[in-house]
C-alpha positions as CSV (number, residue, x, y, z in Angstrom):
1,X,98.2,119.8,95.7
2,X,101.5,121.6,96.9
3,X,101.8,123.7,99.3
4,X,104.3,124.8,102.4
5,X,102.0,127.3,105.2
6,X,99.7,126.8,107.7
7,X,96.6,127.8,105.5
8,X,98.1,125.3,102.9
9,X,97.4,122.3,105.3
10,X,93.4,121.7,105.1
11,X,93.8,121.6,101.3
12,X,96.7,119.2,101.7
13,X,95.3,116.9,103.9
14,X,92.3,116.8,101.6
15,X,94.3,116.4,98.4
16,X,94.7,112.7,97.0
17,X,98.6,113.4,97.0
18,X,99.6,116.4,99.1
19,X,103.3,117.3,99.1
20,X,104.6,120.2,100.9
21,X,108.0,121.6,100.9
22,X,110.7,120.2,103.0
23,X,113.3,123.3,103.2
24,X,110.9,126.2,103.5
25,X,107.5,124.6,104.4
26,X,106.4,124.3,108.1
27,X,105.6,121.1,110.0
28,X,101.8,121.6,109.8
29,X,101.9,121.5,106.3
30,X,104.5,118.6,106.2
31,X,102.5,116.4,108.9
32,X,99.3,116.9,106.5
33,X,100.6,115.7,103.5
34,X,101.2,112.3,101.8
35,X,104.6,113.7,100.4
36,X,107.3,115.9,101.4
37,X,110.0,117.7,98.9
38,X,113.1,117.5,100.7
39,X,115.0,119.7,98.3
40,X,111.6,122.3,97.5
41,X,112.3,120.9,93.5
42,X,109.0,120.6,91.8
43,X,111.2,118.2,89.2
44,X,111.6,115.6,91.8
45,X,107.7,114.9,92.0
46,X,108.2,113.2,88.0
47,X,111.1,111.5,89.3
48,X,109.2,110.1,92.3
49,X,106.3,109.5,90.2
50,X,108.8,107.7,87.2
51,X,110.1,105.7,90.2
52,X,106.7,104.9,91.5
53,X,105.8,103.5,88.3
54,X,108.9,101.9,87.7
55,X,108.2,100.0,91.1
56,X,104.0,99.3,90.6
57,X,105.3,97.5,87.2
58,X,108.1,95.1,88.7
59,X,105.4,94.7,91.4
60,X,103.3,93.0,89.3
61,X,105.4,91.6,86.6
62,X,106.7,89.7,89.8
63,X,103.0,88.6,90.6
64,X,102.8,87.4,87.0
65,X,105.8,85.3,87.4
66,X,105.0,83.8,90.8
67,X,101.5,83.2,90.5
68,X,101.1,80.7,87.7
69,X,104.2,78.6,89.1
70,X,105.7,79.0,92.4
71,X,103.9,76.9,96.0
72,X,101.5,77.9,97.3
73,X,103.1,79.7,101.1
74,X,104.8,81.8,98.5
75,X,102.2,82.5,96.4
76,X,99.8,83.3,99.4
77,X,102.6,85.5,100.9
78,X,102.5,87.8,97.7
79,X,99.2,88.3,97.7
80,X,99.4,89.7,101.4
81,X,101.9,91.6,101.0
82,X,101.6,93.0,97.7
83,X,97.8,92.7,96.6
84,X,95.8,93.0,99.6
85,X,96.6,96.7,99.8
86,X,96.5,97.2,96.1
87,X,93.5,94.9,95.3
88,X,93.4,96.6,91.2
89,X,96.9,94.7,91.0
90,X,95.1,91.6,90.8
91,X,92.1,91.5,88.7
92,X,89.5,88.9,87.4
93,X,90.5,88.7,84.3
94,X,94.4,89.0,85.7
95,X,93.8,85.7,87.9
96,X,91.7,83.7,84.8
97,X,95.2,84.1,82.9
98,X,96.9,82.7,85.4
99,X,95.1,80.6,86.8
100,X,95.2,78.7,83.3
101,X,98.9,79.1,83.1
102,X,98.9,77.0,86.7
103,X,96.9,74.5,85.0
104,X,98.9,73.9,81.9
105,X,102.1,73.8,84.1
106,X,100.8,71.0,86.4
107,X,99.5,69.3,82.9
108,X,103.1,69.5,81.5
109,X,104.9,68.1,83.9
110,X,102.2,65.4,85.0
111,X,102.2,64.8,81.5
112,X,105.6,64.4,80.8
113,X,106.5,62.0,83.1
114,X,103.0,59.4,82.1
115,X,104.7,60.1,78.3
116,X,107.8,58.3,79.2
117,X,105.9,55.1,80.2
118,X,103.3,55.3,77.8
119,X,104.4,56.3,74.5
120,X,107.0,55.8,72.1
121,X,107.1,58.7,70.3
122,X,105.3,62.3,71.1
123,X,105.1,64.9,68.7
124,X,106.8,63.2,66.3
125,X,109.2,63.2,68.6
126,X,111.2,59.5,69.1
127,X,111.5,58.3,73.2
128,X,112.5,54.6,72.5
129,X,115.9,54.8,72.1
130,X,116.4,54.1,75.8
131,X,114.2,50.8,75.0
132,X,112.0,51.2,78.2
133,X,108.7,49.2,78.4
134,X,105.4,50.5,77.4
135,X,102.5,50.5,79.3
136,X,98.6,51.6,79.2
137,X,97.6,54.7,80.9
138,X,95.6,52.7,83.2
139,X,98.5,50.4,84.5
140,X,100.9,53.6,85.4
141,X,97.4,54.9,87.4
142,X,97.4,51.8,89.4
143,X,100.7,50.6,89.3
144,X,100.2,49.8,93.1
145,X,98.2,46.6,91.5
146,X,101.3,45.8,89.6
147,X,102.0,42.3,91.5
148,X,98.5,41.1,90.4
149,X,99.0,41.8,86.5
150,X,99.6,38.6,84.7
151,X,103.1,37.9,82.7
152,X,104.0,41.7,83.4
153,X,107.3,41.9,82.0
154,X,109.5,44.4,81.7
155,X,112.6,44.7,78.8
156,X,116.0,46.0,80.5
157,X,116.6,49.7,79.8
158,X,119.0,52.7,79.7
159,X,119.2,55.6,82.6
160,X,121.9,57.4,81.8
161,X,124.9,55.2,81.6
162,X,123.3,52.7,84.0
163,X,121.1,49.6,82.3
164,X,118.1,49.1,84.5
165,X,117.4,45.2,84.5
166,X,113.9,44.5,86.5
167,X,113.3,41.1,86.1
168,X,113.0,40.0,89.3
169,X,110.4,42.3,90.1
170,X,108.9,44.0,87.0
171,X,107.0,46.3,89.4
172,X,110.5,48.0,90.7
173,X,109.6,49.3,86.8
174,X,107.2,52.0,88.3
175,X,109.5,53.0,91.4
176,X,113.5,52.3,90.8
177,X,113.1,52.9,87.1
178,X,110.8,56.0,87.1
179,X,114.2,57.9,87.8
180,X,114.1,58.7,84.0
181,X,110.6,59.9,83.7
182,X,110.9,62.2,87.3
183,X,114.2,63.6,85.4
184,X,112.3,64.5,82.4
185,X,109.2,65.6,84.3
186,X,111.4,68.1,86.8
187,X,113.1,69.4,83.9
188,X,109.9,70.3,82.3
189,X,108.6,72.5,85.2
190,X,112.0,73.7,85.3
191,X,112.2,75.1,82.3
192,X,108.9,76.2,81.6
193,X,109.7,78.5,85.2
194,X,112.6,79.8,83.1
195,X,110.5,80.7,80.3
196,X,107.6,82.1,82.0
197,X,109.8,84.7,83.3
198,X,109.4,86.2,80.1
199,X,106.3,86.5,79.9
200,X,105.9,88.6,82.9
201,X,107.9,91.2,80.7
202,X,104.9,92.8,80.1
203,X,101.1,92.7,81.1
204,X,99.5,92.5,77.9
205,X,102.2,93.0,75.4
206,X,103.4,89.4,73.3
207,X,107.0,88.2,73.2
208,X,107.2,90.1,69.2
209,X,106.6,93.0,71.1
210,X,108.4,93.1,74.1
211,X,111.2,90.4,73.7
212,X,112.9,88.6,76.3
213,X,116.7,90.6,75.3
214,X,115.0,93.7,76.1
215,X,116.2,92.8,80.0
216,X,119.8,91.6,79.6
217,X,120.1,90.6,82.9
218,X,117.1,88.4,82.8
219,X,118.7,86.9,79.9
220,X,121.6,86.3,82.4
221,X,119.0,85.0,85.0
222,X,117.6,82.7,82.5
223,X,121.3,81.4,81.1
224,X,122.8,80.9,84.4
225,X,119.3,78.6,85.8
226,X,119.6,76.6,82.6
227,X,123.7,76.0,82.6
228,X,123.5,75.0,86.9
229,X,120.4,72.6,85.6
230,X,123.1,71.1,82.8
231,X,125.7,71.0,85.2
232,X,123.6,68.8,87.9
233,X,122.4,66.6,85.0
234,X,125.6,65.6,83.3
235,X,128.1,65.8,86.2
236,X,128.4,61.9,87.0
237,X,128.7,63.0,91.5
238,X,125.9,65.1,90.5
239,X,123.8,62.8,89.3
240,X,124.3,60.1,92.1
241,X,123.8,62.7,94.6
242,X,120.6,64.3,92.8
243,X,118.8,61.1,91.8
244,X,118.7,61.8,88.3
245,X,119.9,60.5,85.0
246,X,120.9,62.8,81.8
247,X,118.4,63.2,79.0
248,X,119.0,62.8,75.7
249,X,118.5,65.2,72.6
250,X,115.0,63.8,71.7
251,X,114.0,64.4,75.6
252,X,115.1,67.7,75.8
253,X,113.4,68.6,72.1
254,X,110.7,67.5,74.3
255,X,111.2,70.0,77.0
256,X,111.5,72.7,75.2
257,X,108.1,72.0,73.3
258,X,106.3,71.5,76.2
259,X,107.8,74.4,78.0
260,X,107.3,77.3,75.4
261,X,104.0,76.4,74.2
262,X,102.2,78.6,76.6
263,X,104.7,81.6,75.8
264,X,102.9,84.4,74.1
């Protein structure tokens, strides 16, 4: 409803959207409304309402990106601030999505770090080269038991350019030498953060439809997160002040698997 007089206002103040007119409208009518034309151009309410749109949709492609991976202070400070006055921005079926995308992103990275001790090969994917020791699923559970196991024994391995001997104490195995598998685990949830950016591109749309170079600067985003990541990995004052090691080819074929299964 537009209007700009005095017997404009009721009607205004009814309307869902009332807009009166800024240059020749009075102040009832402008007090009563939701909206107010500051330059009387009926062609500004499509721009404001392109805008608002334009807004809503980062909004929640924001919500899409945050949800599934970010803590939790941050996730429950968007849902203040952006959902609890807008609660049709975050539907049942919205969270469910989610909600399973959290899931697979804690089972990723969990995962990825209990594959370095526990397999050789993952996806037909080789992880020996580094000649670490194997061990069962149930010993990296309760590797706090490790000085009861019987002839434990652990084979000296590569980190990075560093050779990892243990065999004084085989159980510094599961806390000195899990620098490899925390490397490969954080670089995991790192990427698949990178990658789930683009699927907040769109709500319901699939990467074929809406793909990621649509958004050049998120391209940028992306390409700048990934290069400071190789930069912190294969910079030797990096390194030592990071706690990591560098991963090889295999591991980061690895990565990348576990990180874009989950795009769509």
């Amino acid at each position: 409803m537009t209007g700009d007089g005095v017997k404009d206002a009721p009607a205004l103040k009814l309307a869902d959207i009332g807009i009166a007119m800024g240059i020749c409208g009075i102040e009832v009518a402008n007090e009563a409304t939701d909206m107010v034309l500051a330059d009387d151009n009926f062609s500004s309410i499509v721009s404001a309402v392109v805008e608002g749109r334009s807004i809503y949709n980062n909004m929640k492609a924001f919500i899409r990106y945050v949800l599934p991976t970010k803590d939790l202070k941050l996730v429950k400070l968007v849902v203040e601030v952006f959902v609890c006055p807008h609660p049709e921005v975050l539907t049942w079926e919205y969270g469910l999505t989610h909600r399973v995308i959290g899931l697979y992103v804690g089972i990723a990275t969990v995962g990825a770090f209990a594959v370095r001790y526990t397999h050789s090969s993952f996806l037909g994917i080789n992880l020996s080269a580094d000649g670490h020791t194997l061990v069962s699923f149930s010993q990296l559970a309760n590797w706090g038991e490790c000085s009861t196991w019987e002839d434990f024994k652990v084979s000296p391995f590569t980190a990075g350019a560093e050779t990892l001997r243990c065999d004084n104490n085989p159980c510094d195995y599961f806390t000195r030498g899990k620098v490899k598998a925390t490397t490969l685990s954080l670089s995991v949830l790192v990427a698949i953060e990178m990658f789930n950016s683009s699927n907040a591109l769109s709500e319901d749309g699939s990467l074929m439809t809406m793909p990621p170079w649509v958004n050049p600067w998120l391209l940028t985003a992306m390409s700048l997160s990934f290069a400071l990541r190789f930069l912190i990995l294969y910079i030797p004052f990096l390194v030592n002040i990071f706690g990591i090691v560098p991963l090889n080819l295999n591991e980061w074929l690895l990565v990348l698997i576990l990180s874009t299964l989950f795009c769509s």
